[in-house]
C-alpha positions in Angstrom: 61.4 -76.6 -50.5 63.8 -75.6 -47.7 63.3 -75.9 -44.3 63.3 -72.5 -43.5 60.4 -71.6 -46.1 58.1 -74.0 -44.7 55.2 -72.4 -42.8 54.9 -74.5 -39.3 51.5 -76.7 -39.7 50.1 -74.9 -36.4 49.5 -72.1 -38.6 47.4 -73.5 -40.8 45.1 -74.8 -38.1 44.7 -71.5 -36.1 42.0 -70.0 -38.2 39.9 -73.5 -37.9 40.9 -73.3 -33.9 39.2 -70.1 -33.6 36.4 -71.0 -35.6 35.8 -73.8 -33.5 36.3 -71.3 -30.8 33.9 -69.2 -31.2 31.2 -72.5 -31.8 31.7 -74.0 -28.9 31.4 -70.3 -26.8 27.9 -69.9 -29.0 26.7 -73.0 -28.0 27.6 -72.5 -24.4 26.4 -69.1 -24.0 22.8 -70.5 -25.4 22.8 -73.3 -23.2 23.5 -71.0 -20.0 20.6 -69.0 -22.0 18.3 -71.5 -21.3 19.1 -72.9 -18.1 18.6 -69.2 -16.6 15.7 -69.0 -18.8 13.6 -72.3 -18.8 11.0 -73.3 -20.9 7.7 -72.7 -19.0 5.7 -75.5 -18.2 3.1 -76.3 -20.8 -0.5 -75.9 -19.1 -3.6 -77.7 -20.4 -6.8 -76.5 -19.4 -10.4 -77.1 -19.9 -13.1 -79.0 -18.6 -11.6 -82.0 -16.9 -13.4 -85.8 -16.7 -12.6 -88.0 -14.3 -10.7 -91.4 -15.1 -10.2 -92.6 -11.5 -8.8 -90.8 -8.3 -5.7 -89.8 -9.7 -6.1 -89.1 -13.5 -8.2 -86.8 -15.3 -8.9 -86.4 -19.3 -8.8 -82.7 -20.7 -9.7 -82.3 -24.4 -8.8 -86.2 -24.6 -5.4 -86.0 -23.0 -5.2 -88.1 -20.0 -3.3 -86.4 -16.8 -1.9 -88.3 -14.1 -1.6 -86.3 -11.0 1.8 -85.5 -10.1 3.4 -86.8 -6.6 -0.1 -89.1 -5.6 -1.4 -92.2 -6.0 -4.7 -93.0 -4.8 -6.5 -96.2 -4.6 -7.3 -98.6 -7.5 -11.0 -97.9 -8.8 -11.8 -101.6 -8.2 -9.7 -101.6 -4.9 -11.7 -102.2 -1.3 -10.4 -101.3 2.0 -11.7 -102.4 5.1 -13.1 -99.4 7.8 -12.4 -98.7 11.5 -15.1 -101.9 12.1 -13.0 -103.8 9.8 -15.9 -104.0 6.9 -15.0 -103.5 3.1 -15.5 -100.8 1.7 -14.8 -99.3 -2.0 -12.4 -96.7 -1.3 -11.1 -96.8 -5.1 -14.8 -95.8 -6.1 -14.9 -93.3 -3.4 -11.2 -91.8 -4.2 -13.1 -91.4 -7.8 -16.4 -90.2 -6.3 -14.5 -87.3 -3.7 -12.3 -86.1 -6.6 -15.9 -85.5 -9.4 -17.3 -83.7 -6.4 -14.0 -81.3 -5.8 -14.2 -80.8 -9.7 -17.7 -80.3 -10.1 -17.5 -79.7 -13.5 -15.5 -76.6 -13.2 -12.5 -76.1 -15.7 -9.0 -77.6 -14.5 -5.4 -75.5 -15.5 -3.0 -78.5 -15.4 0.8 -77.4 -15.2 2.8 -80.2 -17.6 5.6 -80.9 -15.0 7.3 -84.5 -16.8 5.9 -87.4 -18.4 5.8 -91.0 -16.9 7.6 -94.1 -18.4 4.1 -95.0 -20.3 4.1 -91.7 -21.9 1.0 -90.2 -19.7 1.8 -86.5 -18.6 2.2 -85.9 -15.1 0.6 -82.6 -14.1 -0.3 -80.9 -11.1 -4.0 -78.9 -11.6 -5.8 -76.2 -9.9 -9.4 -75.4 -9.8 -10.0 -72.0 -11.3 -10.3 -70.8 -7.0 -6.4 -72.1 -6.9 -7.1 -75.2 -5.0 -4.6 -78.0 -5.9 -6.4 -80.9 -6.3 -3.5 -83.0 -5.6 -2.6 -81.7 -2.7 -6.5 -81.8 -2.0 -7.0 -85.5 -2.5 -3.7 -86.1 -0.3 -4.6 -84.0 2.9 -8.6 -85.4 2.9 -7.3 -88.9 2.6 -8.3 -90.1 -0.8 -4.6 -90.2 -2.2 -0.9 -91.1 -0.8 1.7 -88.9 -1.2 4.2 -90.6 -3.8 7.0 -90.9 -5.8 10.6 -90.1 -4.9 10.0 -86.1 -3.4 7.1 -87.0 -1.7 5.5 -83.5 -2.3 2.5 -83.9 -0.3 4.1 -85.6 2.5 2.9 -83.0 5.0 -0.7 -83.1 3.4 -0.5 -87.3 3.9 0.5 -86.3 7.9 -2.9 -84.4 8.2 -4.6 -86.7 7.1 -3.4 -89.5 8.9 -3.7 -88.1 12.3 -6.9 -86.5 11.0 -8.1 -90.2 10.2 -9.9 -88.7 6.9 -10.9 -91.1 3.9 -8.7 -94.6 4.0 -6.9 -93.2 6.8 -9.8 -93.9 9.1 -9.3 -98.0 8.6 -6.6 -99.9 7.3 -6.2 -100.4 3.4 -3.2 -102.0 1.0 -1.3 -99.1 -0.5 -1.9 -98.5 -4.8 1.3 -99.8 -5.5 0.8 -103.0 -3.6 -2.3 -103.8 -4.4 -1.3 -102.7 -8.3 1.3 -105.7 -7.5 -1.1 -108.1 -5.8 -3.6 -107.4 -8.8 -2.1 -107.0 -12.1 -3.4 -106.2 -15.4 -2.6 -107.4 -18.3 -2.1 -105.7 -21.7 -0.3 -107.6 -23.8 1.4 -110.0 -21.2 2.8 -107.3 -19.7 2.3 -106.0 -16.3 1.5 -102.3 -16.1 1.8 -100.1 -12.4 -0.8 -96.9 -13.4 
C-alpha cells in the first residue's frame, strides 16, 4: 500500500482515547461525589455492658472508647496519703454508674489495629461518656489528637478520680504488665 493511503496510527487510537476519557472523568466525578458526600458514621446502639473503664459491649460487639484510655481493671494507684488503691475497678465501677443501664448510641468513628471499633457514645440525655470519664478523672485523654485534652486539664487541676494521687499511666503500666495471648504482647 502507498504511503499516502495509509491512515496515521493516531487515528486509530483516538476513539479508545476518548473512551478512556470519559472513564477516568466518571471515576473522578464519583470520587469527588463521595468525598463531598461521606459515608455517615455507622451508630450501634442498645443497652451497653461494661467490659472495663474504657470498653463497652452492645449486642456483643465490643467498643473501645475513642481518644481515652483509662486504667487497667487490675491496675492500683496510690492516693494523696500514698495508699493503694484500685483505680482500674473504680474507672469500671464510675463508668456502670454513668450508664446505669440506660441505652448507649455509639458513633463508629475507625477501627483499631486489633480490629475492636473505636466509638464515641452518648447517653440518650447527650452526655459523652468519653468525654465524661476524661473530665471526672477516670480516663486520660489519648491517642495522637488528644480530643479530650481540655476535659484531662479539669480534671487535673480539679484533682478528681486518679488525679487526686499519683498513678502509672494505661499505657505504661500495659508495658510494665503484659499479657500474653499467644506469646504475643497485646496494648488494649
Amino acid at each position: 500500500m502507498p504511503a499516502s493511503r495509509r491512515r496515521p496510527i493516531a487515528h486509530h487510537i483516538v476513539p479508545y482515547l476518548f473512551i478512556a476519557a470519559v472513564i477516568l472523568l466518571c471515576i473522578a466525578g464519583f470520587a469527588f461525589h463521595n468525598w463531598l458526600n461521606p459515608t455517615p458514621p455507622a451508630t450501634i446502639a442498645g443497652k451497653a455492658w461494661v467490659i472495663d473503664g474504657d470498653t463497652v459491649s452492645i449486642t456483643n460487639t465490643h467498643i473501645r472508647l475513642e481518644g481515652i484510655d483509662a486504667p487497667e481493671s487490675d491496675q492500683t494507684c496510690l492516693d494523696a496519703a500514698g495508699k493503694n488503691w484500685p483505680c482500674g475497678q473504680n474507672a469500671t465501677r464510675a463508668l456502670r454508674r454513668l450508664i446505669a443501664g440506660r441505652e448507649l448510641s455509639c458513633a463508629e468513628r475507625s477501627k483499631d489495629r486489633y480490629g475492636r471499633l473505636l466509638a464515641v457514645c452518648r447517653l440518650p440525655d447527650g452526655v459523652e461518656i468519653n468525654a465524661w470519664m476524661v473530665r471526672e478523672g477516670w480516663a486520660l485523654a489519648s491517642g495522637f489528637v488528644k480530643l479530650y485534652e481540655a476535659e484531662e486539664t479539669e480534671a487535673t487541676a480539679a484533682k478528681r478520680g486518679i488525679w487526686a494521687g499519683t498513678f502509672t499511666k494505661p499505657w505504661h503500666w500495659r508495658d510494665q504488665h503484659p499479657r500474653q495471648w499467644g506469646g504475643k504482647k497485646t496494648d488494649d
